[in-house]
N, C-alpha and C positions, 0 to 999 in steps of 0.2 A: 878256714881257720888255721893259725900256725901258732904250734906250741914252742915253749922253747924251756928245756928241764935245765936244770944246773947244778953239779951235785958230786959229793967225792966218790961217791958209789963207780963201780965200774958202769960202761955206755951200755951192757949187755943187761945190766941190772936195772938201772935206768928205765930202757926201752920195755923191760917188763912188767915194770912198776905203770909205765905210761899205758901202755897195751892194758896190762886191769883194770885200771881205772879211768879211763876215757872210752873204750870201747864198746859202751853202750850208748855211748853219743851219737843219730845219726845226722847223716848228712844233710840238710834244708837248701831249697830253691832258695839262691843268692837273689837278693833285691826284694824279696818277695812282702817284708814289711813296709818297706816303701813304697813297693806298689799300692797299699791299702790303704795308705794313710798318705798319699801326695795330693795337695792343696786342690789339683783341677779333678781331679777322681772322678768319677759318676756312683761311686760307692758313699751313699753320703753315710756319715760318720754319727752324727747326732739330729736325731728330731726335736723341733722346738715344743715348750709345755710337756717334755715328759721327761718323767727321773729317772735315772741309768743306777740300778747296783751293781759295782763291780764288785768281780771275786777274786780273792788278792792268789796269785801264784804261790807263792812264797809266803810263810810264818813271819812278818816284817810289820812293823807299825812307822813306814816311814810312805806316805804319798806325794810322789811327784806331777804335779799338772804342766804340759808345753802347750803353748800355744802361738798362734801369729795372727795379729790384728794388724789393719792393712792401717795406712793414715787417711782420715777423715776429710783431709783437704790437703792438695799440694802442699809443700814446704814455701815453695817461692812465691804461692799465694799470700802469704800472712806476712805484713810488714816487719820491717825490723824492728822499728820501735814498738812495735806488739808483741815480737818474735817468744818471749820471757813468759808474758801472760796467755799467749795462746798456743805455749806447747803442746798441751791435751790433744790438739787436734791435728796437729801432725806427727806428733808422736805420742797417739793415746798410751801405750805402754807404762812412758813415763809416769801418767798419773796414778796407772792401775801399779806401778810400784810403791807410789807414796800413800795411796788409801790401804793396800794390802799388808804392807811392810812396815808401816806404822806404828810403834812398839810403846805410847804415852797411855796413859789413862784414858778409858773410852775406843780405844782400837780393837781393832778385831783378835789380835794380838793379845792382848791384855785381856780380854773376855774369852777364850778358849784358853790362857794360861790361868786367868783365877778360876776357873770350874775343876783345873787339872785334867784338861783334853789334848794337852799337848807341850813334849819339851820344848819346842822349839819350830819355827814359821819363819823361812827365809824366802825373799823373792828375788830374781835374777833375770836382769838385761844382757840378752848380747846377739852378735850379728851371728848368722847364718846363712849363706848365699846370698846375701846380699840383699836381704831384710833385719828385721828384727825378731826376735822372740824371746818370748814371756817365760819366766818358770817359776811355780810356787810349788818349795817342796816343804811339808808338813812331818815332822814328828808327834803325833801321836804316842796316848799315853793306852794301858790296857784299861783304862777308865774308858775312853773316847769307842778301843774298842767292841767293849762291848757293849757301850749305846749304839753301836753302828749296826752290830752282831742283832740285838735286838729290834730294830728297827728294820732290816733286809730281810727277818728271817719270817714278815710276815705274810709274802709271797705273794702280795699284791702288787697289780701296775699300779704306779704311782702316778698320778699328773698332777702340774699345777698350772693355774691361771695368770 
């Protein structure tokens, strides 16, 4: 990691102010998130039919989910003059942006904001090594959570069918 201060203070004063307040940061194995979380892993990451409660790091009511769904069928499978109507399947993405992001009457959108479970639900396309990937980052309200707060805290594995 590289800091970089800026400041009319003298560099002597500076570098003390850095030194107190960073140096109980330690150092971490470089890569080492990556390694946990890259696509061919033998660490698998989620099991099917069971629910995960995470525990937030940080005081934040803001959830981000990434993900990459692979395409369904080649690209140069699907004719041209289909090419319009059969997006979904070479680039599912695309669709899980228009059901997700969706912001009319009857969206999911629109039903987590009339409950007051959230300021705000944005989803986002874009490349990444030469794929695609998905992000849905949610703003949450302290309504949402403490329906969440109550619902984790009852220390049960959860499945569903």
């Amino acid at each position: 990691m590289n800091l970089v201060v800026y400041g009319a203070e003298p560099v002597d004063k500076l570098q003390a102010w850095v030194t107190s307040y960073f140096s109980g940061i330690k150092r971490i194995q470089q890569g080492l998130q990556t390694e946990l979380f890259r696509l061919n892993s033998s660490i698998p990451f989620w099991k099917r039919k069971k629910l995960y409660m995470l525990k937030a790091l940080e005081d934040d009511n803001i959830l981000r989910l990434t993900w990459r769904i692979p395409p369904q069928i080649p690209r140069d499978a699907v004719s041209k003059k289909s090419a319009d109507s059969d997006s979904h399947l070479y680039k599912p993405e695309i669709f899980l942006e228009k059901v997700l992001g969706h912001r009319s009457q009857g969206s999911l959108y629109s039903l987590f904001k009339n409950k007051g479970w959230i300021t705000s639900l944005d989803v986002f396309i874009g490349a990444c090594n030469g794929s695609e990937d998905s992000e849905l980052s949610i703003d949450s309200t302290s309504i949402a959570r403490e329906i969440i707060h109550s619902f984790s805290s009852s220390e049960r594995q959860h499945h569903y069918h």
